[in-house]
C-alpha positions as CSV (number, residue, x, y, z in Angstrom):
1,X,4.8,46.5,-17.4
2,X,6.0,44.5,-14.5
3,X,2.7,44.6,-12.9
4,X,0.9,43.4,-16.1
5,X,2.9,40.4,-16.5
6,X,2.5,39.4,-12.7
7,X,-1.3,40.0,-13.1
8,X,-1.1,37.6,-16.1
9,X,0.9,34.6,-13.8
10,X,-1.6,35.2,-11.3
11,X,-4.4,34.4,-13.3
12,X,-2.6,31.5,-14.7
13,X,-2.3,30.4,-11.6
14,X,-5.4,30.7,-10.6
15,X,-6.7,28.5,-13.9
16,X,-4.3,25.8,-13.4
17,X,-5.9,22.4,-12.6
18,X,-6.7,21.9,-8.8
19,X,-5.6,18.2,-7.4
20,X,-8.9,16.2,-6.5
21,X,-9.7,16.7,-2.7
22,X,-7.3,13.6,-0.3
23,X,-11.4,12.3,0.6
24,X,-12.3,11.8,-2.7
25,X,-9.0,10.5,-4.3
26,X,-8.5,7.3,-1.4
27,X,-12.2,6.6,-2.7
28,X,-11.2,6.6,-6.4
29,X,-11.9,3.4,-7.8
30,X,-8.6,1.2,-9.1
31,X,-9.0,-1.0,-12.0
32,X,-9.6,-4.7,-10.8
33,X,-6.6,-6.2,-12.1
34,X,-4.4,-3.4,-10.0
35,X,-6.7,-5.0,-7.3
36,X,-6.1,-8.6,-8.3
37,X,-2.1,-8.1,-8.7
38,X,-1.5,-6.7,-5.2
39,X,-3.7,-9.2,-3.6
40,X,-2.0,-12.1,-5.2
41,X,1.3,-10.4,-4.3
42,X,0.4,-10.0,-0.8
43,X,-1.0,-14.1,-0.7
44,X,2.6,-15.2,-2.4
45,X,5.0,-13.3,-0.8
46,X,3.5,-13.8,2.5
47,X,3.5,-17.3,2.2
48,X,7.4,-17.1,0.8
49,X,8.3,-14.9,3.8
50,X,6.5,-17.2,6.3
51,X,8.4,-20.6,4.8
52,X,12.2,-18.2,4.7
53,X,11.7,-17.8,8.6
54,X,13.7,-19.9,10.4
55,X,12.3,-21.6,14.3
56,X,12.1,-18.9,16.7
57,X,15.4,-18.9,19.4
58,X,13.1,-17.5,22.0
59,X,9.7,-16.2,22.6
60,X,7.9,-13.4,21.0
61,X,9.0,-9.6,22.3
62,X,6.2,-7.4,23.4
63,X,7.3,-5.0,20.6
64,X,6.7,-8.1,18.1
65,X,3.1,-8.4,19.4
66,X,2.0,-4.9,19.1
67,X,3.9,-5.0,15.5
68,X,2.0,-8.2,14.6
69,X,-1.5,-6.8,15.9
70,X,-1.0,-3.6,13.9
71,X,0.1,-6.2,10.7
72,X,-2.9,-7.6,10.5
73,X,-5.3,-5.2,10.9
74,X,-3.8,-3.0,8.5
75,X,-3.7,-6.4,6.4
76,X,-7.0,-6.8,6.4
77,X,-8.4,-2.9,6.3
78,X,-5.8,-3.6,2.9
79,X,-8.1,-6.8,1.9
80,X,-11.1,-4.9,2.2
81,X,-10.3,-1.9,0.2
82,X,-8.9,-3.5,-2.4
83,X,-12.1,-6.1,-2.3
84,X,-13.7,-3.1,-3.0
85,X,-11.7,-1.6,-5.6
86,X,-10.5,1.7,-3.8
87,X,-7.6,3.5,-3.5
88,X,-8.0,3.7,0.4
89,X,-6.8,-0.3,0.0
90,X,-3.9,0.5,-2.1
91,X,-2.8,2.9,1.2
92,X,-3.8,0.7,3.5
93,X,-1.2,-1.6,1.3
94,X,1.5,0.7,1.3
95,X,1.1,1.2,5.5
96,X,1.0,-2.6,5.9
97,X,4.3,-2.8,3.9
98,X,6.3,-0.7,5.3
99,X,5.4,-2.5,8.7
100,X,6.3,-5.6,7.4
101,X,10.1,-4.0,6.9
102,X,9.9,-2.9,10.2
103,X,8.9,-6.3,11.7
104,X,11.9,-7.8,9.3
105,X,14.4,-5.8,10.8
106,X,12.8,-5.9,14.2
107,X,12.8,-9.9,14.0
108,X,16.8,-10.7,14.2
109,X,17.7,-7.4,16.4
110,X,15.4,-8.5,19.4
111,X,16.9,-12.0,19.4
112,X,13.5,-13.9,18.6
113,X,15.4,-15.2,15.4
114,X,19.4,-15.8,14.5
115,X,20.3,-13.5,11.5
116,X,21.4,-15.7,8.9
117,X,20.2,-15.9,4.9
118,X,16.7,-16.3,5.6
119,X,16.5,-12.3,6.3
120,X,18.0,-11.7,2.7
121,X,15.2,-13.7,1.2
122,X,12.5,-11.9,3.8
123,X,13.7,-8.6,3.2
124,X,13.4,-9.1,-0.4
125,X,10.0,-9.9,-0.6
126,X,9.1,-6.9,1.9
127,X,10.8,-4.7,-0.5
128,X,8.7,-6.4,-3.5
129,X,5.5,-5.7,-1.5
130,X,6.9,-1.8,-0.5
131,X,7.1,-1.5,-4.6
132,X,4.1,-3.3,-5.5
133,X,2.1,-1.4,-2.9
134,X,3.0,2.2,-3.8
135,X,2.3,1.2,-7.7
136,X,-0.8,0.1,-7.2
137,X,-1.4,3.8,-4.8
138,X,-0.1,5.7,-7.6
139,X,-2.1,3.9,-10.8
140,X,-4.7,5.6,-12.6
141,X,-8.1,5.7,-11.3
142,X,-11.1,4.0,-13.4
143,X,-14.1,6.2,-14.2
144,X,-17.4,4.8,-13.9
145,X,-19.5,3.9,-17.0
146,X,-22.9,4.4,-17.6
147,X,-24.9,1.7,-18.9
148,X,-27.3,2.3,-21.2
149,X,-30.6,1.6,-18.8
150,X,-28.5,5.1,-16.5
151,X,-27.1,2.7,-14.0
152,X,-23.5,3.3,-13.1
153,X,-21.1,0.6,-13.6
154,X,-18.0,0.2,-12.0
């Protein structure tokens, strides 16, 4: 009896579902107003974050260079996904976000800026963008319709 029932889970097991391959799921396409709402998020809250910061005390760190090098081209591999409509941006999104906290915390500790208020404000919108970011990983994917003339609209 024992055997029969773990013969039984086995074969359940075996039925259940399989997740979509990691390849295949970054190239999922997002719906465009997932894509629209991160973008705009990243445009305003980059802009808020950039008017919070206060004049710089002293001159960039190299650890603030590489961090800003990596920002950006994360920032824009994020542009172009999402310009694209696929997941792979949403990542990119999430990666560029959680840079951005470490950049915020970086900013005050190497002395380039005084720690005051301004960080509260900055940290917030960081935080916004970490949220944002991983909502717009983990949204649904849109299938691709087929028009009536066979084409495949996306």
């Amino acid at each position: 009896m024992l055997r029969d029932e773990l013969r039984e889970e086995s074969q359940v097991l075996r039925r259940a579902p399989t997740q979509p391959d990691t390849r295949e799921w970054l190239a999922e396409t997002i719906d465009a107003w997932v894509a629209v709402a991160v973008g705009a998020a990243w445009i305003v809250l980059s802009v808020v974050t950039a008017v919070l910061e206060p004049a710089p005390q002293r001159s960039e760190p190299l650890i603030g260079v590489l961090l800003s090098v990596v920002f950006l081209a994360i920032v824009v591999t994020m542009f172009a996904g999402l310009g694209l409509r696929r997941r792979w941006g949403a990542l990119a999104a999430v990666a560029a976000s959680l840079v951005g906290v470490v950049a915020t915390v970086a900013c005050p500790i190497s002395g380039h800026h005084a720690f005051g208020n301004w960080w509260y404000g900055q940290m917030a919108c960081a935080a916004a963008l970490v949220a944002v970011s991983f909502w717009a990983l983990r949204s649904q994917s849109v299938s691709p319709t087929v028009e009536p003339d066979g084409d495949v609209a996306r």
